[in-house]
C-alpha positions as CSV (number, residue, x, y, z in Angstrom):
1,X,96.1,-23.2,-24.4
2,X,96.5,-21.1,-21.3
3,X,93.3,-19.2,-21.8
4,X,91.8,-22.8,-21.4
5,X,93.3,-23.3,-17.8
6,X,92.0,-20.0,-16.8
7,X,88.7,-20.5,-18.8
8,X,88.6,-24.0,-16.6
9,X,89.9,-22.7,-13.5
10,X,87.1,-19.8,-13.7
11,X,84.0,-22.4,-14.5
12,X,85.4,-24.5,-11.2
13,X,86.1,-21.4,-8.8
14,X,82.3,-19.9,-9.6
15,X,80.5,-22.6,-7.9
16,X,82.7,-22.8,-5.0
17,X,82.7,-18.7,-4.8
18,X,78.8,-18.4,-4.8
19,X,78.1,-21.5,-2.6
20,X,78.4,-19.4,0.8
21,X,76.3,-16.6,-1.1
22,X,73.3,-19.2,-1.3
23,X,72.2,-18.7,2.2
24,X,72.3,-14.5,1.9
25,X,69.6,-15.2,-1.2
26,X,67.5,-17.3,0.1
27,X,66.9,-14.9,3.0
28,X,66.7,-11.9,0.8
29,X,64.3,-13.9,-1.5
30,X,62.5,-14.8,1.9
31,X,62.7,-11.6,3.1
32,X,60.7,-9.7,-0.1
33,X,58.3,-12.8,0.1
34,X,57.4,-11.9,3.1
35,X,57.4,-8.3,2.8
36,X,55.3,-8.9,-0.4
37,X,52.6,-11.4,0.8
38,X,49.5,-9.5,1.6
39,X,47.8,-10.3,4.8
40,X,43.7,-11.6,4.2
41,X,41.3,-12.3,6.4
42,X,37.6,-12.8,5.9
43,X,33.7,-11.8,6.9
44,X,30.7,-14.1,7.2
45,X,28.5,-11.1,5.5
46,X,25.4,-13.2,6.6
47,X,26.2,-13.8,10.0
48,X,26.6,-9.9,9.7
49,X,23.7,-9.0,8.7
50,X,21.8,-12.1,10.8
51,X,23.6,-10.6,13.9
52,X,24.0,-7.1,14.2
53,X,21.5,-4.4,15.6
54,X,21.1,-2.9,12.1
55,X,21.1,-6.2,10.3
56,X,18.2,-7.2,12.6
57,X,16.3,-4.1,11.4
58,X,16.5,-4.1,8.4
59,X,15.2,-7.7,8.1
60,X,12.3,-6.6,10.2
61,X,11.5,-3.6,8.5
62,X,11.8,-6.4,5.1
63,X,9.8,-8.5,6.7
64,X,7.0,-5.3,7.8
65,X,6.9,-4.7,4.1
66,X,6.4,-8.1,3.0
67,X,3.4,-9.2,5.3
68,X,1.5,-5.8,4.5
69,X,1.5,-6.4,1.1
70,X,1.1,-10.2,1.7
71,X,-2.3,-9.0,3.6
72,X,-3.6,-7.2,1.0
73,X,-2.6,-10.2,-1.8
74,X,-4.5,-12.7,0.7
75,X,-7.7,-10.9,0.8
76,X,-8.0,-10.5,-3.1
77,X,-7.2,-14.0,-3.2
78,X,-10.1,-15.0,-1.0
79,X,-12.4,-12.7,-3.0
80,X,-11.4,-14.6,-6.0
81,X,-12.1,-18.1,-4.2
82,X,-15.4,-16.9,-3.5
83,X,-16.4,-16.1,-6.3
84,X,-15.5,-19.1,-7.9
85,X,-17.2,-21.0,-5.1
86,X,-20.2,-19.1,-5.8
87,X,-20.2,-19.3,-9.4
88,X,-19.7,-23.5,-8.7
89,X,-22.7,-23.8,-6.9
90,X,-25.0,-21.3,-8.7
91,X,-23.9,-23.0,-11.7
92,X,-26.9,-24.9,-12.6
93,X,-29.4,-22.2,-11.8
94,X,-27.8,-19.7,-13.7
95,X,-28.8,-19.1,-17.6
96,X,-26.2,-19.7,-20.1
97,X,-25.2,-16.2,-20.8
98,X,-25.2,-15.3,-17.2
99,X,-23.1,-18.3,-16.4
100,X,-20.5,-17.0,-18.9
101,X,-21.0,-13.2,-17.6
102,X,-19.9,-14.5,-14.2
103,X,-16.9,-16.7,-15.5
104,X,-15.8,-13.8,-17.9
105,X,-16.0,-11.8,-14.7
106,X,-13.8,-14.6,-12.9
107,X,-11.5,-14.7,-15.4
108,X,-10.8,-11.0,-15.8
109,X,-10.5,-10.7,-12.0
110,X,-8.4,-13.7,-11.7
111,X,-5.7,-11.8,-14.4
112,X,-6.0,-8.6,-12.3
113,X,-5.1,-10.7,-9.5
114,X,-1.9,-11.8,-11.1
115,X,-0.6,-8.6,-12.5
116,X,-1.1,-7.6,-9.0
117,X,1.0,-10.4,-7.4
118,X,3.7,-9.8,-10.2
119,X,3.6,-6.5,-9.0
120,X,3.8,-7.0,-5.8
121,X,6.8,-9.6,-6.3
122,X,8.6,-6.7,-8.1
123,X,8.0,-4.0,-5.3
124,X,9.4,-6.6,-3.0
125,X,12.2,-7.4,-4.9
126,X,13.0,-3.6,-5.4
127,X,12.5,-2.8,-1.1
128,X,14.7,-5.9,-0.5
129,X,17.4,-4.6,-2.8
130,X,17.1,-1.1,-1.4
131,X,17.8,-2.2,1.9
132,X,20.5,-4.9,1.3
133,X,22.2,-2.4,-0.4
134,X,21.5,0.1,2.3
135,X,23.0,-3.1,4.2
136,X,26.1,-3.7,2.2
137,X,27.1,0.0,2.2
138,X,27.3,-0.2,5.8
139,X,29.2,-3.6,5.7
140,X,32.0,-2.6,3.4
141,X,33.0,0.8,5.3
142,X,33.3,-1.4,7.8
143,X,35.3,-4.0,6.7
144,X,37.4,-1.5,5.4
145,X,38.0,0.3,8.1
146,X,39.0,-3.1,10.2
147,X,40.9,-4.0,7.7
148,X,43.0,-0.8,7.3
149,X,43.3,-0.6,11.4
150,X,44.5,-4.2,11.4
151,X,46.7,-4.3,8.4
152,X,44.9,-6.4,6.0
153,X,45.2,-5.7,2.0
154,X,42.0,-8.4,1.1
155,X,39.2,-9.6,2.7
156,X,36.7,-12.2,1.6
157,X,33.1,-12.9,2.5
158,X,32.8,-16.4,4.0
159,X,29.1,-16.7,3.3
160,X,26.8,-18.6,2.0
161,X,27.8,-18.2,-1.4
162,X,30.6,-20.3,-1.9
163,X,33.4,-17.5,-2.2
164,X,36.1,-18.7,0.9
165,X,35.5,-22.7,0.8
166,X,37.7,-22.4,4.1
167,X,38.6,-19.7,6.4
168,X,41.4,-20.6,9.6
169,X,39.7,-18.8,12.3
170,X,42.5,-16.5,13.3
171,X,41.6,-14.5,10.5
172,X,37.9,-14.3,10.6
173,X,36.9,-10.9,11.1
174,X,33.6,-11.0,11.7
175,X,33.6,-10.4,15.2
176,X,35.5,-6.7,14.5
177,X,33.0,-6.2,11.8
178,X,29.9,-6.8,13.7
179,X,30.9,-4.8,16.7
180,X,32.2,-1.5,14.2
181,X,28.7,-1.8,12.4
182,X,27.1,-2.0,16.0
183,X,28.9,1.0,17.2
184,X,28.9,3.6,14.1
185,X,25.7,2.1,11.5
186,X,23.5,4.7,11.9
């Protein structure tokens, strides 16, 4: 019976022993939380790329690439019109099997002309990679470095993509980022 009481006793006394303990946990628990929490921040990559010295030249050098070979694509293609313009209207004078010569001739021309502008699409695809890449290199040393100086663990690019659907401002970056790219990308 007496190792009831005490048993009793013991249950009631806990509660009232660890009640003035609660506040000490919670600020240790608070404490580790926000020791623990990692600090993030985030980039708008584009706005990197859109507004930095090298971002700028590598668009233009893109853009260099794309209208030389667009040149040469727009001159074939005109040599192709013309000769279906000149087929159309010496049509009715031509004989049968020289009518057919000339559209066989067309035809063959006119696939040439689209292996080309595959090609061409696939050069353009491969320069634009090469340089983005060349691009994104550049932009991750420096976001790392900004990061490390500034004691963030993660940082997220706030682009177009969809990745940060909101960003609080105090913790864009992209400022820092832009001016490190503009002073050390080579």
């Amino acid at each position: 019976m007496t190792y009831r009481i005490f048993r009793s006793r013991a249950i009631w006394l806990l509660p009232v022993l660890l009640i003035p303990l609660v506040p000490v946990w919670t600020l240790a628990a608070d404490a580790a939380a926000t020791k623990a929490a990692p600090r993030i921040a985030w980039v708008d990559a584009q706005a990197v790329l859109d507004e930095t010295a090298k971002g700028k030249d590598i668009k233009a050098r893109l853009d260099a690439y794309r209208e030389s070979r667009e040149k040469v694509m727009n001159l074939e293609e005109q040599d192709l019109k013309k000769l279906k313009e000149k087929i159309e209207q010496q049509g009715a004078l031509l004989s049968d099997d020289a009518r057919r010569q000339k559209v066989l001739e067309l035809n063959e021309k006119a696939v040439a002309f689209q292996e080309k502008l595959q090609q061409y699409q696939r050069e353009l695809r491969d320069k634009s990679d090469e340089l983005i890449g060349e691009f994104n290199e550049m932009l991750v040393q420096a976001v790392q470095k900004v990061a490390a100086s500034e004691g963030y663990q993660y940082v997220f690019d706030h682009g177009g993509d969809g990745a940060v659907l909101y960003g609080a401002p105090e913790y864009d970056l992209t400022d820092r980022v832009k001016a490190e790219i503009d002073a050390h990308g080579e």
